[in-house]
C-alpha positions as CSV (number, residue, x, y, z in Angstrom):
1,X,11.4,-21.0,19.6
2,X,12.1,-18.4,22.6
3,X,9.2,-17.6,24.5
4,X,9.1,-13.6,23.5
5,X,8.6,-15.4,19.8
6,X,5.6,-17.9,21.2
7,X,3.6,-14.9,22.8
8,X,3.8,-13.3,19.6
9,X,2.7,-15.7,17.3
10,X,-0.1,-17.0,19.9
11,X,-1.2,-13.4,19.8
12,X,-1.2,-12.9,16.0
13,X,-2.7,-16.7,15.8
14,X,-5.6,-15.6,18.3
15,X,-6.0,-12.4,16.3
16,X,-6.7,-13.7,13.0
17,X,-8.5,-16.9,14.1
18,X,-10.8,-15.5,17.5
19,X,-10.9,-12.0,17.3
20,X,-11.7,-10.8,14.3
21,X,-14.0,-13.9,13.1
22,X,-15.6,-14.3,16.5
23,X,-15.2,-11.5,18.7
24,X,-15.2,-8.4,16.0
25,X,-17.5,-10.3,13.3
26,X,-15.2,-9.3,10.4
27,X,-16.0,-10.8,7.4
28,X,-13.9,-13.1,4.8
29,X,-12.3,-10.8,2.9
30,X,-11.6,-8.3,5.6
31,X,-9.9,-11.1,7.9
32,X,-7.8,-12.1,4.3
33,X,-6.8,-8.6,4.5
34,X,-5.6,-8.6,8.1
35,X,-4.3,-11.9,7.2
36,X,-2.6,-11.0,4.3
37,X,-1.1,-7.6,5.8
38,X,0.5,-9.3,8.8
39,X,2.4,-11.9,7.0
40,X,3.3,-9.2,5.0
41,X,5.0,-6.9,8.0
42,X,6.3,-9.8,9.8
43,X,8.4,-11.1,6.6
44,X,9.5,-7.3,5.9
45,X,10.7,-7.2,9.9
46,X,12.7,-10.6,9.2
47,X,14.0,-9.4,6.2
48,X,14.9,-5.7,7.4
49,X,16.3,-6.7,10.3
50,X,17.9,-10.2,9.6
51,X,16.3,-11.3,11.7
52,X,14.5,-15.5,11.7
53,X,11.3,-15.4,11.3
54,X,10.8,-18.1,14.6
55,X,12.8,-15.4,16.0
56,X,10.2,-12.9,15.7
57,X,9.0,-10.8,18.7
58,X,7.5,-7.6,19.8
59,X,10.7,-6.3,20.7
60,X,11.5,-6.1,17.1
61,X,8.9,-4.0,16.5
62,X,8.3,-0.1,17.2
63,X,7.2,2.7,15.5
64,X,10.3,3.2,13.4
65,X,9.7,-0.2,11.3
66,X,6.4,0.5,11.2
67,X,7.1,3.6,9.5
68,X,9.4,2.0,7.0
69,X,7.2,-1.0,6.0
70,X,4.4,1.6,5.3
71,X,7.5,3.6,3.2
72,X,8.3,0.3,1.4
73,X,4.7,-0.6,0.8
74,X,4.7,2.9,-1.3
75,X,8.2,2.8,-3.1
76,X,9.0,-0.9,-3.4
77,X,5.6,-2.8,-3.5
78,X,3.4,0.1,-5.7
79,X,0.6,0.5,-3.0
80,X,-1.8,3.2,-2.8
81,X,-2.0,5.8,-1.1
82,X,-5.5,4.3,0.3
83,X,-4.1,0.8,0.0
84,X,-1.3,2.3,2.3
85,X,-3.5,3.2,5.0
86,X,-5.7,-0.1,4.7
87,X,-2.9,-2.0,5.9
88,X,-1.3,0.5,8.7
89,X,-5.2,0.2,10.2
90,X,-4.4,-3.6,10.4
91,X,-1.3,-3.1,12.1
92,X,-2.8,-1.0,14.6
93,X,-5.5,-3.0,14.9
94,X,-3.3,-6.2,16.1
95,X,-1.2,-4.2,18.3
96,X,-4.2,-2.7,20.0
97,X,-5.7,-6.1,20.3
98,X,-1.8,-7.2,21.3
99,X,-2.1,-5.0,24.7
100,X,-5.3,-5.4,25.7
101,X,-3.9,-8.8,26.4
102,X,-0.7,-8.1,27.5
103,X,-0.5,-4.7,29.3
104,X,3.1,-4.4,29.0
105,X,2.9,-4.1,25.4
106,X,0.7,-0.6,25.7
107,X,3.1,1.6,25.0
108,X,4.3,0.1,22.0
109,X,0.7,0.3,21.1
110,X,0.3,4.0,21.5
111,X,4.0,5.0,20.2
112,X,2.4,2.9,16.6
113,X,-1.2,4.4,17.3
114,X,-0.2,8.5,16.6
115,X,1.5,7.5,12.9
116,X,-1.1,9.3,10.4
117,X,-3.2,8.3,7.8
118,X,-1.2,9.2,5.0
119,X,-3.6,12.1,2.6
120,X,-3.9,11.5,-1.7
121,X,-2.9,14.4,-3.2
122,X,-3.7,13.4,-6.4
123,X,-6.1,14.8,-8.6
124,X,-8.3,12.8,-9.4
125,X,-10.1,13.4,-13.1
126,X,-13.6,13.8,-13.3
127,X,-15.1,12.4,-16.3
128,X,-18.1,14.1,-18.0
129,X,-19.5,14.3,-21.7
130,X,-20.4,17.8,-23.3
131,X,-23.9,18.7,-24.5
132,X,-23.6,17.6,-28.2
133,X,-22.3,14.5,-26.4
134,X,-25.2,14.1,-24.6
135,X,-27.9,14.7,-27.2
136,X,-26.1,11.4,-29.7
137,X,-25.9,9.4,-26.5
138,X,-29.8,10.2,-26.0
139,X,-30.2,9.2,-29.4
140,X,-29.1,5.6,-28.9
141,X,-32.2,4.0,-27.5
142,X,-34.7,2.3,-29.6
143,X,-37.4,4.3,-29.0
144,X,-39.9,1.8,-30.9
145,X,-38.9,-1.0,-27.9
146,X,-39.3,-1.1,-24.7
147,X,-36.2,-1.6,-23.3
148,X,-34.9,1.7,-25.6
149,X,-38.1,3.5,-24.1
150,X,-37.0,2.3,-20.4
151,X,-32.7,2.9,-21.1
152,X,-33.7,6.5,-22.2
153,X,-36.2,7.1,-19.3
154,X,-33.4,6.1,-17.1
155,X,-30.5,8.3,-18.7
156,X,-32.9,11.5,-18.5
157,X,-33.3,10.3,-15.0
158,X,-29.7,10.3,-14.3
159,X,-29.6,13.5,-16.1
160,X,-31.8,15.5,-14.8
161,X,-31.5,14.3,-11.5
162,X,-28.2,13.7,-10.5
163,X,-28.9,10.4,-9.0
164,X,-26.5,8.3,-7.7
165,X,-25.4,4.8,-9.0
166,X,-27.0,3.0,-5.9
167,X,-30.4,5.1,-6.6
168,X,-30.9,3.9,-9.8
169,X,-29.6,1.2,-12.8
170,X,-30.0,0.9,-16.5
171,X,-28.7,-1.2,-19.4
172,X,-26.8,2.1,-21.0
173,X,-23.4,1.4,-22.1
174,X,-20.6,0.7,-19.3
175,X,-18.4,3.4,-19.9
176,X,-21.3,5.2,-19.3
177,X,-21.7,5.4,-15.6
178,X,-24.0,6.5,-12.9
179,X,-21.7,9.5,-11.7
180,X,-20.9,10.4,-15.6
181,X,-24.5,11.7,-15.7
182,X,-24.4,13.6,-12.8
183,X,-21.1,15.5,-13.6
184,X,-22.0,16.2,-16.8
185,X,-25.6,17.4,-15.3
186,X,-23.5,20.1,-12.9
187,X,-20.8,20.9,-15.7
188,X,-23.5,21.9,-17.9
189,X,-25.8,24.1,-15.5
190,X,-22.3,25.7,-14.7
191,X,-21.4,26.4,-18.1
192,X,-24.9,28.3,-18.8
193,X,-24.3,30.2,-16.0
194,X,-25.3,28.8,-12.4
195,X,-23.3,29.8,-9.5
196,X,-21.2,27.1,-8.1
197,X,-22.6,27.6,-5.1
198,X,-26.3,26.4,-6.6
199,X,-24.4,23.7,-8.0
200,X,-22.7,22.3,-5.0
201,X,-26.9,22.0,-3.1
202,X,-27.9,20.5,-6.9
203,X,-25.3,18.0,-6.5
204,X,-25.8,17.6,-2.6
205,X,-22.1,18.3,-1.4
206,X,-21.7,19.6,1.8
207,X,-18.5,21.0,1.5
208,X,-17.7,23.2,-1.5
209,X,-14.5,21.9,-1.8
210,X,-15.6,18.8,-3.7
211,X,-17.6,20.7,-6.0
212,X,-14.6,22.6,-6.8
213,X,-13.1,19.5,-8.5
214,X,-15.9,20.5,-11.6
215,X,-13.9,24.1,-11.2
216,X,-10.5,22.7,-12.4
217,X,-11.9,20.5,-14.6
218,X,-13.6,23.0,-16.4
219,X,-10.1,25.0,-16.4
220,X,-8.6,22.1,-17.8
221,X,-11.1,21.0,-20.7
């Protein structure tokens, strides 16, 4: 193995193994990811540019191939736009820790550093039930039991509230979730006539552009 090749492997070794366990304080799954992200890039730089992998350096690495594993993550592997991102923070994240311990390898660093977090311009559907909907749903419960009494205290709670799925829980059906309620709460008040405005502080956004997402659902329903 040349010595270019044993820098970098020390350096990836002493990433994944010091660094982020003992320096950073990542935890399991995050250091899997890392992990799991690097073997990844360095098996797409062998393979891309025919390169051995004990032939591996930084020199085969710039911002070009960084480019195009994040392309081929996309169009060849199926990843996420988010999932995407996940893994070019990784990357960055070793070549930053790269030249802070060797200085030479800064500008190959900030060349890598400037690529951008990739946006989702997907739509994503917002799910919400309509009033008659709502009024079988609250009909579910037992009321004669306790536990119906307490699963339809807990949906009007949701309801009426708006709360959140880590402000409250109930037993109510899966499909039925936390943020279900609350959409349903803000598609309803907009539908019998409150400004979107109103519903945006109901709902606690603080930009109006999220709240807009009920907008062009209520187009498309």
């Amino acid at each position: 193995m040349k010595n270019d090749s044993l820098l970098f492997y020390r350096i990836v070794r002493d990433f994944l193994t010091i660094y982020l366990p003992k320096q950073r304080g990542a935890s399991q799954n995050t250091a899997k990811s890392y992990r799991d992200t690097l073997n990844l890039f360095i098996d797409y730089i062998s393979a891309s540019q025919g390169t051995p992998l004990a032939d591996i350096s930084f020199k085969c690495i710039s911002r070009e191939p960084v480019e195009s594993f994040l392309m081929w993550l996309e169009t060849d592997r199926g990843y996420s736009v988010n999932s995407r991102n996940q893994r070019m923070c990784a990357v960055k994240s070793f070549l930053r820790y790269a030249a802070e311990k060797d200085k030479i390898l800064m500008p190959l660093f900030l060349d890598v550093k400037v690529i951008p977090k990739k946006k989702d311009t997907r739509v994503r559907e917002i799910e919400f039930f309509s009033e008659s909907a709502l009024k079988a749903i609250l009909e579910q419960p037992d009321r004669n039991k306790k536990n119906g009494q307490r699963d339809l205290f807990f949906m009007i709670l949701m309801y009426d509230t708006g709360a959140r799925a880590q402000e409250t829980s109930t037993d109510v059906p899966e499909h039925l979730y936390p943020h279900m309620w609350r959409h349903s709460r803000a598609m309803h008040l907009y539908r019998n006539g409150m400004p979107l405005p109103l519903v945006a502080e109901w709902l606690g956004h603080a930009k109006m552009d999220t709240t807009m997402c009920f907008m062009q659902m209520l187009i498309q329903r």
